[in-house]
DRENDO-1510 file (C-alpha; in Angstrom, 1 decimal, always signed):
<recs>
REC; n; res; u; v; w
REC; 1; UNK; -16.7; +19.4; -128.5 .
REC; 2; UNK; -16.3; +19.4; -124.7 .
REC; 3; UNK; -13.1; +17.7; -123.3 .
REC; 4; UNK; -15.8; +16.1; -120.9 .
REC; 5; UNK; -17.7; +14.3; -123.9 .
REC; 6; UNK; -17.6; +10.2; -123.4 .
REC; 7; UNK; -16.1; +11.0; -119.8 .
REC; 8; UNK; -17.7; +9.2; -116.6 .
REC; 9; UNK; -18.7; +11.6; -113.9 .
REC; 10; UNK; -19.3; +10.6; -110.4 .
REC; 11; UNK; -21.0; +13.1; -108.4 .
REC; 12; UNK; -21.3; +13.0; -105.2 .
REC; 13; UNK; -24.0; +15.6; -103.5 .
REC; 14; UNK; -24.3; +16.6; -99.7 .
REC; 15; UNK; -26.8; +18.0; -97.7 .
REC; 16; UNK; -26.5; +22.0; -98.3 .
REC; 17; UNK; -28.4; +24.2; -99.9 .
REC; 18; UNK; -26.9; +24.8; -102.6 .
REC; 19; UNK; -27.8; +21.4; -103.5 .
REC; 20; UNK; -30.2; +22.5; -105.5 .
REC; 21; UNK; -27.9; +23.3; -107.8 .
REC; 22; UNK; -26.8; +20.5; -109.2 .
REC; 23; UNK; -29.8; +20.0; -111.4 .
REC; 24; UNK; -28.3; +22.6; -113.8 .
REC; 25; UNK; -25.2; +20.7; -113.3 .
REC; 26; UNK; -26.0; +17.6; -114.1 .
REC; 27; UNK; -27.9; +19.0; -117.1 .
REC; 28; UNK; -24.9; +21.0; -118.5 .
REC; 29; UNK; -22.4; +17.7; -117.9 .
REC; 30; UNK; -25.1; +15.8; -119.8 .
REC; 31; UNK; -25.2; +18.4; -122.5 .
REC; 32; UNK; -21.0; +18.2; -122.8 .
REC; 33; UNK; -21.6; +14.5; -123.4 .
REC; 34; UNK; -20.8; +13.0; -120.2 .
REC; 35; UNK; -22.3; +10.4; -118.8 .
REC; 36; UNK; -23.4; +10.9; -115.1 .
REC; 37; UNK; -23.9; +8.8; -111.7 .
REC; 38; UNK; -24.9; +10.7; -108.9 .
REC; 39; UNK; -24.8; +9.7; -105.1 .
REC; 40; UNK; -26.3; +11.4; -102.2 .
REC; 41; UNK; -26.0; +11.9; -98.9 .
REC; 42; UNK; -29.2; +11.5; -96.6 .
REC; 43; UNK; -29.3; +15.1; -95.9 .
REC; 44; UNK; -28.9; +16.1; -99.5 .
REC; 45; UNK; -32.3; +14.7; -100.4 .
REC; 46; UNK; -34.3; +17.4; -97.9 .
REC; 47; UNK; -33.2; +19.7; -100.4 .
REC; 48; UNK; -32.8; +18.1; -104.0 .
REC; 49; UNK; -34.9; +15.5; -104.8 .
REC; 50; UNK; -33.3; +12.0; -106.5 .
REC; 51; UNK; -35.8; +11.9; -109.0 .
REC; 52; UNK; -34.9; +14.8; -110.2 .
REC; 53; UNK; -31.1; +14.2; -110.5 .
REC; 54; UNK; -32.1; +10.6; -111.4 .
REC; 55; UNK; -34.4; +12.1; -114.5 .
REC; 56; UNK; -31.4; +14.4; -115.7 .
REC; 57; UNK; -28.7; +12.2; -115.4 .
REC; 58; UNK; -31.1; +9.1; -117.1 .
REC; 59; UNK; -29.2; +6.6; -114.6 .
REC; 60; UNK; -30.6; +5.6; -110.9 .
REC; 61; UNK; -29.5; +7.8; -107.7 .
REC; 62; UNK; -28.0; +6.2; -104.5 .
REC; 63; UNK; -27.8; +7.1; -100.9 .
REC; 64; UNK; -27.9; +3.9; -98.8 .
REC; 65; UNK; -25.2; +1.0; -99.1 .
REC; 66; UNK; -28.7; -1.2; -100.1 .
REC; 67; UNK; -32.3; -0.4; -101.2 .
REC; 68; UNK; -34.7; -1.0; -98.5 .
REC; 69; UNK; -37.6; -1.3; -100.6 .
REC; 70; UNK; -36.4; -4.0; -102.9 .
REC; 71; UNK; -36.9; -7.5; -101.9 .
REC; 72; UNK; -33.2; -8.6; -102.2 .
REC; 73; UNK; -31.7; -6.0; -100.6 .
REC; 74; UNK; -29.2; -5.7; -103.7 .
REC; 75; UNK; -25.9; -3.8; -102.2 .
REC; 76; UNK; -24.6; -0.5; -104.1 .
REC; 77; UNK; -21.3; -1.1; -104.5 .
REC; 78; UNK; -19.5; +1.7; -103.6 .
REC; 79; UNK; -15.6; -0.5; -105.0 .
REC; 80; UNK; -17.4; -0.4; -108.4 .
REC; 81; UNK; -18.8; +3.0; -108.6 .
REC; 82; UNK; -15.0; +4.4; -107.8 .
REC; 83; UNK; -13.7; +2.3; -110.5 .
REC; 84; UNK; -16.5; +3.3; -113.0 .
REC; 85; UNK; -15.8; +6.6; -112.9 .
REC; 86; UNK; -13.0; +8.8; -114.9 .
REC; 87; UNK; -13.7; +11.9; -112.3 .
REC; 88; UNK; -15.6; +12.3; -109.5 .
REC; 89; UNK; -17.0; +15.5; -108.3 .
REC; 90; UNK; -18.5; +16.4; -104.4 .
REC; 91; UNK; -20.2; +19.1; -105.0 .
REC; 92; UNK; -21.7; +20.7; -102.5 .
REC; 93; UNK; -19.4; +19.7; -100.6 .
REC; 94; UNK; -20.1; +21.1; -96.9 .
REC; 95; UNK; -18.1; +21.1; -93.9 .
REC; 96; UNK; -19.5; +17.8; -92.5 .
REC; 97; UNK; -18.6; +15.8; -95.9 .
REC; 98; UNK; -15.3; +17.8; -96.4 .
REC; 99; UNK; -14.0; +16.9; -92.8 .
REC; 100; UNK; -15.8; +13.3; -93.6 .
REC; 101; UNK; -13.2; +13.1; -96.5 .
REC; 102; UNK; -10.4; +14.4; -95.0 .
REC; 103; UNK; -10.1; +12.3; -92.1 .
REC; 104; UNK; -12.1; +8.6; -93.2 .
REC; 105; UNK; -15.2; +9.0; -91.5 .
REC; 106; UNK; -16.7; +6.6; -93.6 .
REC; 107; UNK; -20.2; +6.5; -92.5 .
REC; 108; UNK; -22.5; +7.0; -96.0 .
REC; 109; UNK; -22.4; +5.9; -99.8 .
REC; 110; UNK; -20.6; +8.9; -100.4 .
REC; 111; UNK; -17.5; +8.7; -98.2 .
REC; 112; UNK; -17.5; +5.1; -98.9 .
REC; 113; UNK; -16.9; +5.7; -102.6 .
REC; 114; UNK; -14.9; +8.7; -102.0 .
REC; 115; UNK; -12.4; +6.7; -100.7 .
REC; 116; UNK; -12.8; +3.5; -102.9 .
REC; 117; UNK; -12.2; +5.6; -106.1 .
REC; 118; UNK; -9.2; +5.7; -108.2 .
REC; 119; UNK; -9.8; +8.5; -110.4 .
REC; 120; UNK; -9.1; +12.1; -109.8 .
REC; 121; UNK; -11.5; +13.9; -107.4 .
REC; 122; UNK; -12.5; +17.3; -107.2 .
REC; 123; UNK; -14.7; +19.4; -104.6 .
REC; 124; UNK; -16.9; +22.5; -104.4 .
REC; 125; UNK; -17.1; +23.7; -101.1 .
REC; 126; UNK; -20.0; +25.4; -99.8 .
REC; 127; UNK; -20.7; +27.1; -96.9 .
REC; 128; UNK; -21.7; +30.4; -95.2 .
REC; 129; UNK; -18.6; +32.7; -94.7 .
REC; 130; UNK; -17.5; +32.1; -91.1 .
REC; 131; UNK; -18.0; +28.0; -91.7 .
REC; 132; UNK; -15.4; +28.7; -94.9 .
REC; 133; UNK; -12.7; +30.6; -92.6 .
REC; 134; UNK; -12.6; +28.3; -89.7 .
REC; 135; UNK; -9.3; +26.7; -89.1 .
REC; 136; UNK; -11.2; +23.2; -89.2 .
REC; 137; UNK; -12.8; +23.7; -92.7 .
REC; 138; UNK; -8.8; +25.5; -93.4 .
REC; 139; UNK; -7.3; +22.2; -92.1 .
REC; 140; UNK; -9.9; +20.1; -94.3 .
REC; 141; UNK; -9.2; +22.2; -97.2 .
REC; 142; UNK; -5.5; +21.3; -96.9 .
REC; 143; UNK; -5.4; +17.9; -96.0 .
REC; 144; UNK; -7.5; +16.9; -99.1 .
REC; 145; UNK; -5.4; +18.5; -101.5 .
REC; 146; UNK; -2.2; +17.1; -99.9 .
REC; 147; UNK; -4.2; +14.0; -100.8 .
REC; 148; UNK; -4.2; +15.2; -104.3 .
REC; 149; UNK; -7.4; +16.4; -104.6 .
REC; 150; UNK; -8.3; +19.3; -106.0 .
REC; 151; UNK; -10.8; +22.8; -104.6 .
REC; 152; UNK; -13.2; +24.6; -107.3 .
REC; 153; UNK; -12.9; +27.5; -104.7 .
REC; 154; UNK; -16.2; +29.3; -103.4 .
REC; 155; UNK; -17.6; +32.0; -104.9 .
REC; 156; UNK; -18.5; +35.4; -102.7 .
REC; 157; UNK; -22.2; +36.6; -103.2 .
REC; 158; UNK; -24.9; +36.2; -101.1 .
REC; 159; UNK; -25.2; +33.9; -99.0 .
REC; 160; UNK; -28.8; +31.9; -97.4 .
REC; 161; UNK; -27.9; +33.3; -93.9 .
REC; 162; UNK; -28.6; +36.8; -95.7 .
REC; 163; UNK; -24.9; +37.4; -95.3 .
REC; 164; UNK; -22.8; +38.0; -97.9 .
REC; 165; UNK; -19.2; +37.1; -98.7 .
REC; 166; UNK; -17.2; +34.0; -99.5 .
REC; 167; UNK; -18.3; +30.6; -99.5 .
REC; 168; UNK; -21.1; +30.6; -101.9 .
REC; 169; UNK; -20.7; +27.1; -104.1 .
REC; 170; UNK; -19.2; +28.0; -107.4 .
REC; 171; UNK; -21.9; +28.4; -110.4 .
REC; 172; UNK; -22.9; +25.1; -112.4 .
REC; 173; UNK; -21.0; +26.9; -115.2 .
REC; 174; UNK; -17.8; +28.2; -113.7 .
REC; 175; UNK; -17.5; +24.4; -112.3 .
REC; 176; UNK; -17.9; +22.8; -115.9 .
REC; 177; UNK; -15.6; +25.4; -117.3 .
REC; 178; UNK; -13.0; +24.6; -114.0 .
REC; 179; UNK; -13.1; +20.7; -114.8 .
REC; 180; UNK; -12.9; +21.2; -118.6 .
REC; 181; UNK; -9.8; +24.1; -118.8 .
REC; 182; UNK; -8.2; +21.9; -115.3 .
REC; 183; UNK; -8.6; +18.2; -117.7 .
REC; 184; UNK; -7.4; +20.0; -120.8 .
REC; 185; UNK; -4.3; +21.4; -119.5 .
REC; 186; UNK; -2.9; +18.0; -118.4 .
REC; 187; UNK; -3.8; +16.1; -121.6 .
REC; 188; UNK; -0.7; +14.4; -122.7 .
REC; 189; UNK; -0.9; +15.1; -126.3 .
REC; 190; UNK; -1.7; +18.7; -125.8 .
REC; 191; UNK; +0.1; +21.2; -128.2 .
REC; 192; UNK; +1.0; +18.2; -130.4 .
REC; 193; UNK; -0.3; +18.4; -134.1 .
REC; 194; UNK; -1.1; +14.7; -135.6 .
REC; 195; UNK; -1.6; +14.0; -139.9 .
REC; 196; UNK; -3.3; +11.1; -140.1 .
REC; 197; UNK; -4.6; +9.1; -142.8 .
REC; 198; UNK; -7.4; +6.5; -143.3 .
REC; 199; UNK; -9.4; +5.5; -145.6 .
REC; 200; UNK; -9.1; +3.9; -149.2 .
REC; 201; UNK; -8.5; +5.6; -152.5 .
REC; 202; UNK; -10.1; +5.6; -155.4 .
REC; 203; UNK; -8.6; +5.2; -158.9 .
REC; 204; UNK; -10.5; +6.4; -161.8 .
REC; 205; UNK; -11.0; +3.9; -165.0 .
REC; 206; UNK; -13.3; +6.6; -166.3 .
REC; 207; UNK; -16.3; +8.7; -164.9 .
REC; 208; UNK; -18.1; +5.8; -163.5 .
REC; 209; UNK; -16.2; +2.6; -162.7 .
REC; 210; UNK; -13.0; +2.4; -160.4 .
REC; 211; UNK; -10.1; +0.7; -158.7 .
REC; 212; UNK; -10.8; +0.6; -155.4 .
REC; 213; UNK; -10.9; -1.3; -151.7 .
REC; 214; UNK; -12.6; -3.0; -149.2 .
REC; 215; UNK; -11.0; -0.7; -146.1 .
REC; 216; UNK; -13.7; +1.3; -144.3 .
REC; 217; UNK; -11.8; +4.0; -142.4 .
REC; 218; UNK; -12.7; +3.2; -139.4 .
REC; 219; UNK; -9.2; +2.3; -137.9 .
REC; 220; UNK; -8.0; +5.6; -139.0 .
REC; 221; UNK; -10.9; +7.8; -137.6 .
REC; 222; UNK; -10.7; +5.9; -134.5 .
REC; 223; UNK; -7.3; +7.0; -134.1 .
REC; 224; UNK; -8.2; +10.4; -135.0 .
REC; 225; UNK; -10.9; +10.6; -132.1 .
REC; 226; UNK; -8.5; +9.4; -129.4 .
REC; 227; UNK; -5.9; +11.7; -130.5 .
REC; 228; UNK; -8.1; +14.5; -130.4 .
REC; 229; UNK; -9.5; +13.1; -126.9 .
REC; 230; UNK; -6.1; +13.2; -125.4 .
REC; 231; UNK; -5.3; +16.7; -126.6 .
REC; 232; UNK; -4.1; +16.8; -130.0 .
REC; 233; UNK; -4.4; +19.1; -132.7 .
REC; 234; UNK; -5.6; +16.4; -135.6 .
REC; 235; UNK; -5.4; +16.5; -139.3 .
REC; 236; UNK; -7.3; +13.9; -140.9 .
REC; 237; UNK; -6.9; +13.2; -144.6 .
REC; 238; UNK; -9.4; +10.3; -145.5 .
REC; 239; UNK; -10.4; +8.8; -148.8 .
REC; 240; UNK; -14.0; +8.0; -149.7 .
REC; 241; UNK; -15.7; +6.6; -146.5 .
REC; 242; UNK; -19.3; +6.1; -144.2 .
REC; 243; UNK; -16.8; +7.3; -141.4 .
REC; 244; UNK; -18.0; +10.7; -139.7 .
REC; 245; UNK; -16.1; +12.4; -137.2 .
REC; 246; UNK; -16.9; +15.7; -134.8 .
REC; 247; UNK; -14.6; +17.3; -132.9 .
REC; 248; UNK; -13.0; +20.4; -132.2 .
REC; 249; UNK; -9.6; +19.3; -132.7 .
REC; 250; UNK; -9.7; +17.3; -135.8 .
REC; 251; UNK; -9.7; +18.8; -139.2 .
REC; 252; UNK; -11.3; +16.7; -141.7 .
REC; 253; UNK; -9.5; +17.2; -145.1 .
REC; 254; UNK; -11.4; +14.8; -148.3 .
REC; 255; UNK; -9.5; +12.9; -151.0 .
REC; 256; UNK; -10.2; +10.1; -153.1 .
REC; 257; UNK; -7.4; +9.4; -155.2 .
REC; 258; UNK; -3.8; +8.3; -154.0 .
REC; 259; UNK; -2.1; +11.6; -156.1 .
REC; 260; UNK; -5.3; +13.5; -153.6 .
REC; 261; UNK; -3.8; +11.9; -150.6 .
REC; 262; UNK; +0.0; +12.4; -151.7 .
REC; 263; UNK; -0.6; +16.3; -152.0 .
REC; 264; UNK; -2.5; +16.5; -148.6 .
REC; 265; UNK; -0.3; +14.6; -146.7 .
REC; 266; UNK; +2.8; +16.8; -148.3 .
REC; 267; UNK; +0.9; +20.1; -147.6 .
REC; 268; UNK; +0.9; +19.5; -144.0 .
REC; 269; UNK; +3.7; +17.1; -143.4 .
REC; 270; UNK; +6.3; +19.3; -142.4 .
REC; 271; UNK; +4.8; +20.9; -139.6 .
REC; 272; UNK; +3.7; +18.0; -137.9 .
REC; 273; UNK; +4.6; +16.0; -134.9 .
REC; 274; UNK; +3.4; +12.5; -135.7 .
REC; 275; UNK; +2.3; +11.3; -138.7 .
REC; 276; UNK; +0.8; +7.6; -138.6 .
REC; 277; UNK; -0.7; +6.6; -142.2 .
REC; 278; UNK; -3.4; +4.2; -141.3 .
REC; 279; UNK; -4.6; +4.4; -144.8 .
REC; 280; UNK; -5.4; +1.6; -147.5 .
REC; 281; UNK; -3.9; +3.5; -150.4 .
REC; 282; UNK; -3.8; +2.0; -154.1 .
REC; 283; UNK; -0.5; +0.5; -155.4 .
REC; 284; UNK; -1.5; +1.3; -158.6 .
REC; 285; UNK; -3.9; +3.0; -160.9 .
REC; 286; UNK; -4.8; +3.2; -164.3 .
REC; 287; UNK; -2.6; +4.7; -167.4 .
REC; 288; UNK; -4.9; +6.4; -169.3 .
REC; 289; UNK; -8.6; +7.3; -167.5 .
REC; 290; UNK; -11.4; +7.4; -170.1 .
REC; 291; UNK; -13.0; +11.1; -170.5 .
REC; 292; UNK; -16.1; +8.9; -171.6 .
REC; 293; UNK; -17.8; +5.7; -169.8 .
REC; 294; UNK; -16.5; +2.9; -171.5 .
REC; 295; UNK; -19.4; +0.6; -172.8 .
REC; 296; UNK; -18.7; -3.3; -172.9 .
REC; 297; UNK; -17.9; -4.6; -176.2 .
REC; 298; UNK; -15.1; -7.2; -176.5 .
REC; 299; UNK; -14.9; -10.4; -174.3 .
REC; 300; UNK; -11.9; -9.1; -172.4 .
REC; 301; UNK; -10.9; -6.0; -171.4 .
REC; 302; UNK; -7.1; -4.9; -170.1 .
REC; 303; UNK; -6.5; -2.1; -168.1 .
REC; 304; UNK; -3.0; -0.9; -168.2 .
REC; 305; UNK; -2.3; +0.2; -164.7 .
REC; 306; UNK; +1.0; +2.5; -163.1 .
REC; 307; UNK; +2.5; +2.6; -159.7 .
REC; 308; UNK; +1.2; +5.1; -158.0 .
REC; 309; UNK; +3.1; +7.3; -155.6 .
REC; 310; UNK; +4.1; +5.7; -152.2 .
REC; 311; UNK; +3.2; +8.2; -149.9 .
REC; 312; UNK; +4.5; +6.9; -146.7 .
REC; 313; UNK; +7.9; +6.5; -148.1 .
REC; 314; UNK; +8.0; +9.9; -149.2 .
REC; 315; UNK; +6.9; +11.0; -145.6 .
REC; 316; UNK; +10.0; +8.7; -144.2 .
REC; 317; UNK; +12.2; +10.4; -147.0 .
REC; 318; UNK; +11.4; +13.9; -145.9 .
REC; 319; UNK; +11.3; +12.8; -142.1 .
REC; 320; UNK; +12.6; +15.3; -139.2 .
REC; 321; UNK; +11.1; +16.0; -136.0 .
REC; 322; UNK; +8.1; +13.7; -137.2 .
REC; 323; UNK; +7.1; +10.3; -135.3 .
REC; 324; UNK; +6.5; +8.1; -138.4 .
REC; 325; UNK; +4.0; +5.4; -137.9 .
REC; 326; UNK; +3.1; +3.1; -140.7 .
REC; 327; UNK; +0.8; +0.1; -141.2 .
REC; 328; UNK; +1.1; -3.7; -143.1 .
REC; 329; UNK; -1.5; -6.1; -143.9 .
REC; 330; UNK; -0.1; -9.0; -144.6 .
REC; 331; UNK; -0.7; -12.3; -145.8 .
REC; 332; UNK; +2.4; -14.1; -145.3 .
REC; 333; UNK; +5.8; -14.1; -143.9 .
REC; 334; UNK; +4.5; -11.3; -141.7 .
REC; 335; UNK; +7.2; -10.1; -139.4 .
REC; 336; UNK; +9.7; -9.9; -142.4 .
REC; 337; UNK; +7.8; -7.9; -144.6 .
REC; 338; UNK; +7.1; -6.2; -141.8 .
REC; 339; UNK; +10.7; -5.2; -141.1 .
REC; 340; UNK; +11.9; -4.6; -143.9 .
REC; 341; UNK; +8.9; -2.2; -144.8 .
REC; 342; UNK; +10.4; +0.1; -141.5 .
REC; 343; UNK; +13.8; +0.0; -142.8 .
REC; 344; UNK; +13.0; +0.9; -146.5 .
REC; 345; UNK; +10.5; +4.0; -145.4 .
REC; 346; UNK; +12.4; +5.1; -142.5 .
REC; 347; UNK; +9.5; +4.2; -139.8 .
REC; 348; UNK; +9.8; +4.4; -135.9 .
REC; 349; UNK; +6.8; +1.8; -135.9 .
REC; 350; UNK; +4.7; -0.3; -137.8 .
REC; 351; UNK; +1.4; -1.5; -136.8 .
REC; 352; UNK; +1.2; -5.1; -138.3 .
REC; 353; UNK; -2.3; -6.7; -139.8 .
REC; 354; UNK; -2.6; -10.3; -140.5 .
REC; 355; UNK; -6.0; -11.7; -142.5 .
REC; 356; UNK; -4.6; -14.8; -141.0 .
REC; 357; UNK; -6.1; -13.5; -138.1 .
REC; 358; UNK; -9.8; -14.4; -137.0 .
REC; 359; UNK; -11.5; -10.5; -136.1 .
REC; 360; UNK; -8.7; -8.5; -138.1 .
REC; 361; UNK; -9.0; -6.6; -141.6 .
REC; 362; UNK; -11.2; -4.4; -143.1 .
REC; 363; UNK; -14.9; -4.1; -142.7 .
REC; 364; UNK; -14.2; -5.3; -138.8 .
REC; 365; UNK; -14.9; -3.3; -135.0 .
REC; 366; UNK; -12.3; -5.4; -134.4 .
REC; 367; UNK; -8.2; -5.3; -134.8 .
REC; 368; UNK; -5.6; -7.8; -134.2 .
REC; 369; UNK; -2.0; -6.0; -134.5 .
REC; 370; UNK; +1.1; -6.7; -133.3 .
REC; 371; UNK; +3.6; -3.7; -132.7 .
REC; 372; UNK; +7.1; -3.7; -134.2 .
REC; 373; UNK; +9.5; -0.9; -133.7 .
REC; 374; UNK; +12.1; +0.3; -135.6 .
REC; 375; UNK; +14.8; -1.4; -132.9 .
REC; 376; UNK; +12.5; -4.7; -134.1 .
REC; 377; UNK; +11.4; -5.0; -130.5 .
REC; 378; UNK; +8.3; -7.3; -131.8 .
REC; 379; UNK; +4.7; -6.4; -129.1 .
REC; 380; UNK; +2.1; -9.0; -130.5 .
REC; 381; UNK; -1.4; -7.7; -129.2 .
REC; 382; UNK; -4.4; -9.5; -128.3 .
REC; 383; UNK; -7.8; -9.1; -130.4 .
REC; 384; UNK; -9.7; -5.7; -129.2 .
REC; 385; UNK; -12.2; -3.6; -130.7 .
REC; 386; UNK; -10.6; -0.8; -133.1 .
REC; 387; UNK; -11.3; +1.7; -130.2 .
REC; 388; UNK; -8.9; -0.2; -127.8 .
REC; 389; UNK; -6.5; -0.7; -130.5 .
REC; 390; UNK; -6.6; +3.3; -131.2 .
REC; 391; UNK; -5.6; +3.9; -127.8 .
REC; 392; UNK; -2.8; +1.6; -128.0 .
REC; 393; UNK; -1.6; +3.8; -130.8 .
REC; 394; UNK; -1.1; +6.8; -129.2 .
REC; 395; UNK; +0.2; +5.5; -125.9 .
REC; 396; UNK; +2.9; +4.4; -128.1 .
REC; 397; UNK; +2.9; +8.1; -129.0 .
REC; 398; UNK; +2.4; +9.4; -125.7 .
REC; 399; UNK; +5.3; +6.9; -124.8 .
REC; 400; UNK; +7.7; +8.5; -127.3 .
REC; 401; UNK; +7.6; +12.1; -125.9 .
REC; 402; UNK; +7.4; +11.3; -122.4 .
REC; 403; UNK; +9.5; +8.4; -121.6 .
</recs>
């Protein structure tokens, strides 16, 4: 999976002609699983046509600060489209829009969201050869970078004067291959290797019936994904779940019991830098599990159950280098059982669950946790889909290498 799938990609096209370009662009970007706004410049739309960019990118395509052939005149708001985006891209970028950006000229949609947007921005110049070396385009070249913004460099080939040399826009692939190595290399989980769990377990009676739970997996997968999204190398160990993920990074391992789990979780522990059981794993299971399916005879039935293992105190017991994050779902007296659940398995933090809590538990999009660490510094959070919460995770994560 592309580093650029689920990312927002503003890109802004001017009036060369290697405009035309940006059709396979767009396509490729849509085929990474971006999703893609494009805004034009006046003079980009003699040589690419919006519809086209419009069809590829399946969103509208902008060039004037309001639609002249709509009735109310609604505005395109440049202050949104800056903010929407998690990268924009000028590409072409010629002279006239590069010395546009570097000094403010703000007379077009483009410059005006250039300089509204709040997200990394990169540029692919093009231009023939003597436009590329002039001390203007030079200066341009610098001041936009000392602004933090950073050149896909030109390509040499030949150019539409019939020259050829340096200056040529770099190819739809090389620039998809640019942003995805450029975004990869400052992801801040990057060379970090995080076990997870998620999931329930299963606990055989016999072949057919078992003890199980209502958990879903979802909170653990979607902790999985943004891990993976921000760089890490994931191992995923999930009981029996409707949960799918695909990436790259994340190595699905199957279990369904809690002894399953245990040995999973122990096979990969040690060389781990984070390990956050998000899990619903059985307490118990039963003594003896039938070889046969029991048929139903007597009024009552008793199952003689054990403890099983408790796998995230074994991971605290064994705990080095490892980040140790645990979870509670609670019923009562939250906060203490919450405590005294990081002291007794050696836990840096604890992601607290209430069912007291209207949106929170299993079988929910939705989490309501509060953050405890193992200082008891106490973070209650407010109610967010289990997306959000995920990425509150691993900024707690991200937090513990970096700060």
């Amino acid at each position: 999976m592309s580093v650029l799938s689920g990312k927002r990609i503003l890109l802004g096209v001017s009036g060369g002609i290697a405009a035309y370009k940006t059709a396979s662009l767009v396509r490729l970007f849509i085929k990474a699983g971006a999703h893609v706004q494009v805004i034009m410049t006046p003079a980009s739309k003699d040589f690419v046509t919006p519809l086209t960019l419009s069809t590829l990118s399946k969103n509208p395509v902008y060039s004037t600060f309001f639609n002249e052939d709509e009735e109310d005149e609604k505005w395109n708001n440049h202050v949104e489209f800056g903010l929407w985006a998690d990268l924009m891209l000028v590409a072409p970028a010629t002279a006239n829009t590069l010395s546009k950006m570097a000094n403010g000229t703000c007379d077009n949609l483009l410059i005006a969201t250039y300089l509204s947007a709040k997200c990394p921005v990169y540029f692919a110049p093009a231009m023939d050869l003597d436009m590329y070396k002039h001390p203007s385009t030079i200066a341009s070249f610098q001041a936009l970078e000392q602004f933090g913004n950073i050149m896909i460099p030109a390509e040499s080939g030949e150019l539409a004067s019939g020259l050829s040399g340096e200056g040529r826009m770099a190819e739809p692939e090389n620039i998809v291959a640019f942003l995805e190595a450029d975004l990869e290399s400052k992801l801040p989980l990057k060379e970090k290797k995080i076990l997870i769990t998620a999931g329930p377990t299963y606990e055989a009676i016999d072949p057919v019936r078992f003890i199980g739970n209502h958990s879903s997996g979802k909170m653990g997968f979607d902790i999985a994904k943004s891990a993976a999204n921000l760089g890490a190398s994931v191992i995923l160990v999930s009981g029996p779940t409707h949960c799918v993920v695909n990436h790259v990074l994340i190595q699905l391992v199957k279990v369904t019991s809690a002894q399953e789990m245990y040995d999973a979780c122990h096979q990969y522990y040690a060389d781990v830098d984070v390990a956050i059981a998000a899990a619903a794993v059985a307490d118990y299971r039963p003594k003896n599990v039938a070889n046969q399916k029991i048929k139903k005879a007597a009024d009552n039935f008793v199952i003689e159950l054990e403890k099983t293992k408790d796998i995230l105190s074994s991971l605290g017991e064994n705990k080095k280098q490892q980040f140790l994050i645990g979870f509670a779902l609670e019923t009562e007296n939250e906060i203490e059982n919450a405590k005294a659940k990081i002291q007794k398995k050696n836990l840096d933090l604890i992601v607290l669950n209430s069912l007291q809590d209207e949106g929170a538990g299993f079988q929910k999009t939705t989490n309501k946790v509060t953050f405890i660490d193992k200082d008891f510094k106490i973070e209650p959070m407010e109610l967010k889909s289990k997306e959000a919460v995920a990425d509150d995770i691993l900024n707690k994560v991200i937090a513990h290498f970096y700060e």
